[in-house]
BASE-979778 format. One record per residue (C-alpha): residue number from 0; z negated, x negated, y negated. Coordinates in Angstrom, 1 decimal. Last residue first. Example, Ala and Ser with C-alpha at 12.3 -4.5 7.8 and 13.67 -1.06 7.14 Angstrom:
BEGIN
+-----+--------+--------+--------+
| num |      w |      u |      v |
+-----+--------+--------+--------+
|   1 |   -7.1 |  -13.7 |    1.1 |
|   0 |   -7.8 |  -12.3 |    4.5 |
+-----+--------+--------+--------+
! end
This chain:
BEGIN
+-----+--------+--------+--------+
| num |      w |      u |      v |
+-----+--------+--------+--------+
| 213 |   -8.1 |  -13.8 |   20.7 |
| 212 |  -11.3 |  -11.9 |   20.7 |
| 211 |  -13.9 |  -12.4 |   19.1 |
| 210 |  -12.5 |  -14.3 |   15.8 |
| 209 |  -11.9 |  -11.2 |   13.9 |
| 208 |  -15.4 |  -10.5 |   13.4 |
| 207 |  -15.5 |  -14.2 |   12.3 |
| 206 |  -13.1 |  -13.2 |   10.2 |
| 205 |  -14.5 |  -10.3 |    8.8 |
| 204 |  -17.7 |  -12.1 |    8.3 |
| 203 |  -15.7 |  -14.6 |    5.8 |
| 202 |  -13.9 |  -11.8 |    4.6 |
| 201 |  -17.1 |  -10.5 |    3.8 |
| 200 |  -19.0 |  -13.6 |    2.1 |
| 199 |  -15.6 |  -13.9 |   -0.3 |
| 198 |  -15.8 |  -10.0 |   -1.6 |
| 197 |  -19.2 |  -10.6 |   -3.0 |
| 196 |  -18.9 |   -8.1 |   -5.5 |
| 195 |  -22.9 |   -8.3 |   -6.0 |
| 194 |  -23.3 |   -5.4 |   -4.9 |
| 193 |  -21.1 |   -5.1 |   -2.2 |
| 192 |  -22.8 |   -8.5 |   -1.3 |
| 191 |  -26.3 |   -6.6 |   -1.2 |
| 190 |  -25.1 |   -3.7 |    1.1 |
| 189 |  -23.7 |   -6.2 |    3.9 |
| 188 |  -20.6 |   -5.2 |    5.1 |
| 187 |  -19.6 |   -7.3 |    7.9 |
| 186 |  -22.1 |   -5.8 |   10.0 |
| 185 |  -20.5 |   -2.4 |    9.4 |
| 184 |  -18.9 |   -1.4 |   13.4 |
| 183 |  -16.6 |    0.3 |   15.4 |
| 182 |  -15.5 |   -1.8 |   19.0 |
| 181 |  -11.9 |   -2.3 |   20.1 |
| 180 |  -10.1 |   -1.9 |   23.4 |
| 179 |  -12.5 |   -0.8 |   25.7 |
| 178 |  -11.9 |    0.1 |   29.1 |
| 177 |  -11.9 |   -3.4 |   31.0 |
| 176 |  -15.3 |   -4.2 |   29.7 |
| 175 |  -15.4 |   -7.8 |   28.0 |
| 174 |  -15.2 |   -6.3 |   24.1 |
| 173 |  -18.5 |   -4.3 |   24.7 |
| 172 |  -20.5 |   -7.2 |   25.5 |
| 171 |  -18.5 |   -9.4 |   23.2 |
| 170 |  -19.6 |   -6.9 |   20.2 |
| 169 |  -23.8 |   -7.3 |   21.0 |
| 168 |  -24.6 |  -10.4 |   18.8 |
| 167 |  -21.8 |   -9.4 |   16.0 |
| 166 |  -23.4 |   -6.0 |   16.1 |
| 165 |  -22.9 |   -2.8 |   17.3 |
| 164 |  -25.4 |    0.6 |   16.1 |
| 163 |  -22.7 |    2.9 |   16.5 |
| 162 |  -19.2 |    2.6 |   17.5 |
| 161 |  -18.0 |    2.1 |   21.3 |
| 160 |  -13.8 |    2.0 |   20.8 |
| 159 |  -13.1 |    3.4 |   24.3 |
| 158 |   -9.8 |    3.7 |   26.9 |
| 157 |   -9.7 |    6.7 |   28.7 |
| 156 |   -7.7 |    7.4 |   31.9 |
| 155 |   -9.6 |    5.2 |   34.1 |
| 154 |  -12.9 |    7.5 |   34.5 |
| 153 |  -14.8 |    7.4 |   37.9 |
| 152 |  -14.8 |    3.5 |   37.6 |
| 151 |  -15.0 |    3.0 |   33.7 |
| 150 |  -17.4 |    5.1 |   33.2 |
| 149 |  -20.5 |    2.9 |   34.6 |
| 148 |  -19.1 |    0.2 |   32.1 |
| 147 |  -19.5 |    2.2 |   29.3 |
| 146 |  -23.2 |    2.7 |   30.3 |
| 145 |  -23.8 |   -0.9 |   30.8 |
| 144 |  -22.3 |   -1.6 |   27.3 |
| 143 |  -24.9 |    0.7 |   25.3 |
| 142 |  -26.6 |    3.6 |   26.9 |
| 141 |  -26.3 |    6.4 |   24.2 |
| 140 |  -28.3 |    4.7 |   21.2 |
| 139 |  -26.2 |    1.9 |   21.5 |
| 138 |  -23.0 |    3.6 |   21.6 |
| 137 |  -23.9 |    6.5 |   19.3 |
| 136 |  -20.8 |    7.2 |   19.7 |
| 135 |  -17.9 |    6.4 |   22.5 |
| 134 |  -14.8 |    6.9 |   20.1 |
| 133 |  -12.1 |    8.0 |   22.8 |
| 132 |   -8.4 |    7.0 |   24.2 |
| 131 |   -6.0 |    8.2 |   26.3 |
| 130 |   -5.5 |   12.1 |   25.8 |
| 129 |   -4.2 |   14.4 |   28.1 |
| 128 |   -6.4 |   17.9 |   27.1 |
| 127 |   -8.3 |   17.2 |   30.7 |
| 126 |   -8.4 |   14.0 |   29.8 |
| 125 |  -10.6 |   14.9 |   26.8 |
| 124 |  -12.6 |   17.4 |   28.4 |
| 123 |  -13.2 |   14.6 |   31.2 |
| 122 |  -15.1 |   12.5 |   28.2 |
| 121 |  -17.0 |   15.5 |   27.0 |
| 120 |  -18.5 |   15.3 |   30.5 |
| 119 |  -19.0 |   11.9 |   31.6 |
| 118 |  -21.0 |   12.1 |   28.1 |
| 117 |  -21.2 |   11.0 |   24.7 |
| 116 |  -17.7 |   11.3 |   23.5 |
| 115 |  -16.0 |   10.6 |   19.8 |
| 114 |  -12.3 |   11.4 |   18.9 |
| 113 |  -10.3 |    9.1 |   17.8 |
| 112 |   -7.5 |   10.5 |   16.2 |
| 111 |   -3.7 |   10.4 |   15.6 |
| 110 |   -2.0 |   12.1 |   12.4 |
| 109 |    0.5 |   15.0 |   13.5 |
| 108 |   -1.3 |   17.6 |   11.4 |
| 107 |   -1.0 |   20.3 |   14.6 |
| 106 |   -1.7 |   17.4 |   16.7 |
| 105 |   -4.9 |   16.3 |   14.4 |
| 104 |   -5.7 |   20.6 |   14.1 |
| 103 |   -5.7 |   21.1 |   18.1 |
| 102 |   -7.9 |   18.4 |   18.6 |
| 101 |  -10.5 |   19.7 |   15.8 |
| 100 |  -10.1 |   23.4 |   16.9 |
|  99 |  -11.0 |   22.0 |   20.6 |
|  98 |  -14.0 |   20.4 |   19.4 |
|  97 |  -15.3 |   16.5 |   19.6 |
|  96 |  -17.3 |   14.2 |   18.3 |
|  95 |  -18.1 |   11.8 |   16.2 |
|  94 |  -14.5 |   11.8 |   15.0 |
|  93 |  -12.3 |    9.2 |   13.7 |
|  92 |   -8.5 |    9.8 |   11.8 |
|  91 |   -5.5 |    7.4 |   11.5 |
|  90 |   -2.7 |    7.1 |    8.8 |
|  89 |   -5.0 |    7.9 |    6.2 |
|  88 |   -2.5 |    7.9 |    2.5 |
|  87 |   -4.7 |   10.9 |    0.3 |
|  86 |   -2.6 |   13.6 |    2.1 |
|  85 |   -3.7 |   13.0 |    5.7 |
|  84 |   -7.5 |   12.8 |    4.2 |
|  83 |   -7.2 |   16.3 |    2.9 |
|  82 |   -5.5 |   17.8 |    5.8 |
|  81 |   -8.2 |   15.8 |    8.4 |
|  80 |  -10.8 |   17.2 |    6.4 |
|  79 |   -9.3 |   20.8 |    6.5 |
|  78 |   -9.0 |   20.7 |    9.7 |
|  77 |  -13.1 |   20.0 |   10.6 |
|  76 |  -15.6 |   17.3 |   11.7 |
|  75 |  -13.9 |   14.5 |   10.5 |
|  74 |  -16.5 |   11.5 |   10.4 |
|  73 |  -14.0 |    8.9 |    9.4 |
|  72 |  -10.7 |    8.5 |    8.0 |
|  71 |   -8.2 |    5.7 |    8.4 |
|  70 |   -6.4 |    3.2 |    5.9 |
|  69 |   -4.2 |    1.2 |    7.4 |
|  68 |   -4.3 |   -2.7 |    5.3 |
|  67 |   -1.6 |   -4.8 |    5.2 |
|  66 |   -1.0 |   -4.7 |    1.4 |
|  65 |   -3.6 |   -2.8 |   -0.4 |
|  64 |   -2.7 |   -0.4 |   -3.3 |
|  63 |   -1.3 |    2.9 |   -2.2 |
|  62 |   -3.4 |    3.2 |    1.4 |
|  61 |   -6.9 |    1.6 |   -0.7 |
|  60 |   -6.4 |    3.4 |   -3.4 |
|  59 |   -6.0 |    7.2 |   -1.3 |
|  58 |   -8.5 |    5.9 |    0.8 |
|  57 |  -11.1 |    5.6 |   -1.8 |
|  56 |  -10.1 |    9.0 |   -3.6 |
|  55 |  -10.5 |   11.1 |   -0.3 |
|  54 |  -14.0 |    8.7 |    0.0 |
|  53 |  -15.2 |    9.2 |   -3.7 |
|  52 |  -17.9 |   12.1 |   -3.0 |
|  51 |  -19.4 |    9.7 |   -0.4 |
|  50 |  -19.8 |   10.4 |    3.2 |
|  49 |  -16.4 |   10.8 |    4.2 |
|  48 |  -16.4 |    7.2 |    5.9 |
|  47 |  -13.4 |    5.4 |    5.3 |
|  46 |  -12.3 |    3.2 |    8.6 |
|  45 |  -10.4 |    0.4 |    8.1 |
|  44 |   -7.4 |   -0.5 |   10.4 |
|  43 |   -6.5 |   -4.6 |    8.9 |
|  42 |   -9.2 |   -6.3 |   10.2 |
|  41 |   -8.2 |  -10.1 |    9.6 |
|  40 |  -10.4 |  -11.6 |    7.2 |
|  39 |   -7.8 |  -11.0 |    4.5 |
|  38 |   -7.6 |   -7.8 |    5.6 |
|  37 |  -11.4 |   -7.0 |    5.2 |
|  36 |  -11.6 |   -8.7 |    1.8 |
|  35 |   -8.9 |   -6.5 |    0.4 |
|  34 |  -10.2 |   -3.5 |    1.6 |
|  33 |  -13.7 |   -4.3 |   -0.8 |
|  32 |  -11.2 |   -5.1 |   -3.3 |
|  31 |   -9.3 |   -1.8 |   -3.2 |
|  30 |  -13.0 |    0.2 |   -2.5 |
|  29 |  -14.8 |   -1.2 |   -4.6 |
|  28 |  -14.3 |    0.8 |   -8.2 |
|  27 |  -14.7 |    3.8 |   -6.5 |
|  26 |  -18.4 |    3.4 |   -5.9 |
|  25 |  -20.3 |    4.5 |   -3.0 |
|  24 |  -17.6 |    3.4 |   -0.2 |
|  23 |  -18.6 |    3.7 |    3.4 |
|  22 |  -17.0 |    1.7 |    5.4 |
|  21 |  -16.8 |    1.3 |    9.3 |
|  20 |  -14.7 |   -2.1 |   10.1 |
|  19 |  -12.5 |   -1.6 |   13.1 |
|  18 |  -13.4 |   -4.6 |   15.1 |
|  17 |  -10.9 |   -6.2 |   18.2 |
|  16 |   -8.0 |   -6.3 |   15.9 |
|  15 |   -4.8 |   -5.2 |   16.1 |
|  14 |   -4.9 |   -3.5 |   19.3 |
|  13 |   -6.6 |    0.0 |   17.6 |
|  12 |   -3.2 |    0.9 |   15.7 |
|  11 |   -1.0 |    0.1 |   19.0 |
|  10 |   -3.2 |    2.4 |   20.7 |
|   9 |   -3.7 |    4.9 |   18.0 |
|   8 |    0.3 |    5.3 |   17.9 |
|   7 |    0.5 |    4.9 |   21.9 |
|   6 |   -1.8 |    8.2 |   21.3 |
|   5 |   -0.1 |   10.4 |   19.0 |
|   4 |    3.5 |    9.9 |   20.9 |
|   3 |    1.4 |   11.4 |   24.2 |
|   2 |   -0.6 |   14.0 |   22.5 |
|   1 |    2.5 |   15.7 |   21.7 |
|   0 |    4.1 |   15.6 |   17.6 |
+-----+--------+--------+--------+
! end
């Protein structure tokens, strides 16, 4: 698969909605209702964080089980991650960074990813290699909307998904800029109303998530 087929993939995958809710699943148990509530509110690509010793497990229940939803992978730093998560059901992958053995591993595994940028720098790597479209993390930490908007000028080729540290309040900001097609983000998923099985309060904030942009 070329970089070019990967990428209208991941840009038809990242138009669906203008949040790509970041999860990170503790317990098992949540994840197929947890996945449920986020489609229902209208984000259908969900990120599963490898941060938890369940997350291969949680995205292999959530792609098998959940109608509409795409389950994705996050914070893939190696190939054998992106193997691993490929064979569990995640039709998409998310970096926080970058490497050339990562790259060359998702087109080798032919399933798309995001890979994350910081810099003008890491981002002209990435056009250099001929892709389109980049994670820009920590985006708030890293210089927030005004900094994205800076790149857009010099750099047209790459479209962003800012992740880290965005919240409902700050979303349109990012959302406005010509380069960025969809923010990354866990507001919707309040700690407590996992809990508390909740699943109604976040597919209500899912949809309101959902509700910024038409």
């Amino acid at each position: 698969m070329t970089h070019a087929s990967e990428y209208r993939d991941l840009s038809a995958l990242l138009s669906l909605a203008p949040v790509v809710p970041v999860v990170t699943i503790e317990t098992l148990a949540d994840a197929v209702p947890l996945a449920r509530a986020l489609v229902a509110g209208g984000l259908p690509a969900i990120e599963v964080t490898l941060r938890t010793p369940v997350a291969l497990e949680a995205i292999r229940a959530i792609a098998g089980e959940v109608e509409g939803a795409i389950a994705g992978v996050g914070t893939v730093l190696e190939a054998a991650q992106l193997a691993a998560a490929h064979k569990a059901g995640a039709r998409f992958a998310v970096s926080p960074g970058a490497t050339d053995r990562l790259l060359d591993a998702a087109e080798g595994e032919g399933l798309p990813l995001l890979p994350g940028i910081a810099t003008a720098s890491e981002a002209m790597a990435l056009i250099e290699r001929g892709l389109t479209h980049a994670k820009f993390f920590p985006a708030e930490p890293a210089g927030g909307a005004t900094y994205l908007a800076a790149l857009a000028a010099p750099l047209p080729q790459l479209t962003f998904c800012p992740t880290g540290g965005i919240t409902l309040e700050s979303a349109p900001r990012y959302l406005a800029l010509p380069n960025v097609i969809c923010v990354g983000g866990s507001w919707m998923l309040k700690r407590d109303q996992i809990a508390a099985k909740d699943w109604v309060a976040i597919t209500t904030a899912s949809a309101a998530a959902r509700a910024l942009k038409p």
